[in-house]
Rosetta silent file (secondary structure, phi, psi, omega in degrees, C-alpha in Angstrom):
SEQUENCE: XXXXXXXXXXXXXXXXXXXXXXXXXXXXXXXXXXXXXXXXXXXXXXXXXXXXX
SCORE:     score description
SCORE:     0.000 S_00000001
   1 L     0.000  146.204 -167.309   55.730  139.337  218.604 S_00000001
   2 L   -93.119  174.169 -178.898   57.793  139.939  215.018 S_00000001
   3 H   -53.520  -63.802  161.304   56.700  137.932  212.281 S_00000001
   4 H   -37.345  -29.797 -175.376   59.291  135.421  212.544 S_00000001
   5 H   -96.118  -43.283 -170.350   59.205  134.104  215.985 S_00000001
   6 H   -54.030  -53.076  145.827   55.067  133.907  215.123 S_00000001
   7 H   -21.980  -87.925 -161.088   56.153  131.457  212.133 S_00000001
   8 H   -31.823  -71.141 -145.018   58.604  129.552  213.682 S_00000001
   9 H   -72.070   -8.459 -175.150   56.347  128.818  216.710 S_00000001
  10 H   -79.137  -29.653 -169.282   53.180  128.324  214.663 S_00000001
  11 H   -99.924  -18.395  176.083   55.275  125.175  212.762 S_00000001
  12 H   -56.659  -63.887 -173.813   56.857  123.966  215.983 S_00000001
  13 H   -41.148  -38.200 -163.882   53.532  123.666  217.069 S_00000001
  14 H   -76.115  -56.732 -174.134   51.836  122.614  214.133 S_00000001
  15 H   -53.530  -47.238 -153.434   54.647  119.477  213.745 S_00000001
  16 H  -100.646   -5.891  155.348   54.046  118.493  216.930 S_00000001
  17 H   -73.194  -12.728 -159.253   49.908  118.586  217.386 S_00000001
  18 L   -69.208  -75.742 -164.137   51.120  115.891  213.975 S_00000001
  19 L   -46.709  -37.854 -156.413   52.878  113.558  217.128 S_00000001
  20 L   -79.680   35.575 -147.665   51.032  114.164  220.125 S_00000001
  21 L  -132.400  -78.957  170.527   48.143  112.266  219.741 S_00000001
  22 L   -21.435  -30.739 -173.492   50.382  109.148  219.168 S_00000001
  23 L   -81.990   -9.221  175.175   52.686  109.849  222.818 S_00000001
  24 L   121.080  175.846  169.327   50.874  108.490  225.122 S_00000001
  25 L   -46.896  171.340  179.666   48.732  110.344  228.026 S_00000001
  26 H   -48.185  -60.220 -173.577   48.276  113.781  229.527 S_00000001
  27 H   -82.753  -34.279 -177.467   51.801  114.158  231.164 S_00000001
  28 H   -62.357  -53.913  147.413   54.049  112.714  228.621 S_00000001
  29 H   -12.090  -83.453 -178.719   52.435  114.909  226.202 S_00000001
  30 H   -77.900   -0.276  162.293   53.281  118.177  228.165 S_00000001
  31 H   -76.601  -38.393  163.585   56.491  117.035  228.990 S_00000001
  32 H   -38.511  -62.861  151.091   57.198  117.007  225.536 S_00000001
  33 H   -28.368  -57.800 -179.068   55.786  120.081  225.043 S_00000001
  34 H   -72.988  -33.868  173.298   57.867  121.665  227.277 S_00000001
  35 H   -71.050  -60.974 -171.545   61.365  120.174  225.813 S_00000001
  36 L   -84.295   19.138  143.694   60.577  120.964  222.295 S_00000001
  37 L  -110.299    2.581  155.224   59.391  124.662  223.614 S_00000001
  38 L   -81.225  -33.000 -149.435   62.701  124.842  225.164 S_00000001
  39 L   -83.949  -59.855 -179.092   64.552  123.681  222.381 S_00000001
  40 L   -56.926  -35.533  174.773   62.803  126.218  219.859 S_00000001
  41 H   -69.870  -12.327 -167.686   63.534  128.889  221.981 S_00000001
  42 H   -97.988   25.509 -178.145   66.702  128.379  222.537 S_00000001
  43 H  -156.727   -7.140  171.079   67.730  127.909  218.705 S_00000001
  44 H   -66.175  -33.753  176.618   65.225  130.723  217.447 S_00000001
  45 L   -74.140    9.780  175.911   67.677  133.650  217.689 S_00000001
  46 H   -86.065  -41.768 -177.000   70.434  131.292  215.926 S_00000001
  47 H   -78.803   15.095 -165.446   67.862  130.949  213.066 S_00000001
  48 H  -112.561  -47.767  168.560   66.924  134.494  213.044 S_00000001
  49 H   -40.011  -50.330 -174.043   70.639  135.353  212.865 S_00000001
  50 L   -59.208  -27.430 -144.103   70.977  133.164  209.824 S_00000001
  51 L  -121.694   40.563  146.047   68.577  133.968  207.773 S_00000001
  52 L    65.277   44.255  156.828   69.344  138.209  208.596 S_00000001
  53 L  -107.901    0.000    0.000   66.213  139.029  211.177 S_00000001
């Protein structure tokens, strides 16, 4: 994994252990998970582009 995607996914992660506590149960939780680990993937190579990685 490059340096960059390891970042990214380490702060996705990080904001969102902030939230999860706060969401509710067991399922809601990983559905969440699962949205916002679609969402970063799907917008890391736009931000990789940007910032010339």
């Amino acid at each position: 994994m490059d340096p960059i995607a390891l970042v990214f996914y380490a702060v996705i992660c990080g904001l969102l252990s902030l939230f999860a506590p706060s969401l509710g149960g067991m399922v809601p939780r990983l559905a969440l998970g699962a949205v916002v680990g679609i969402v970063a993937a799907a917008l890391l190579p736009t931000l990789k582009a940007l910032i010339g990685g």
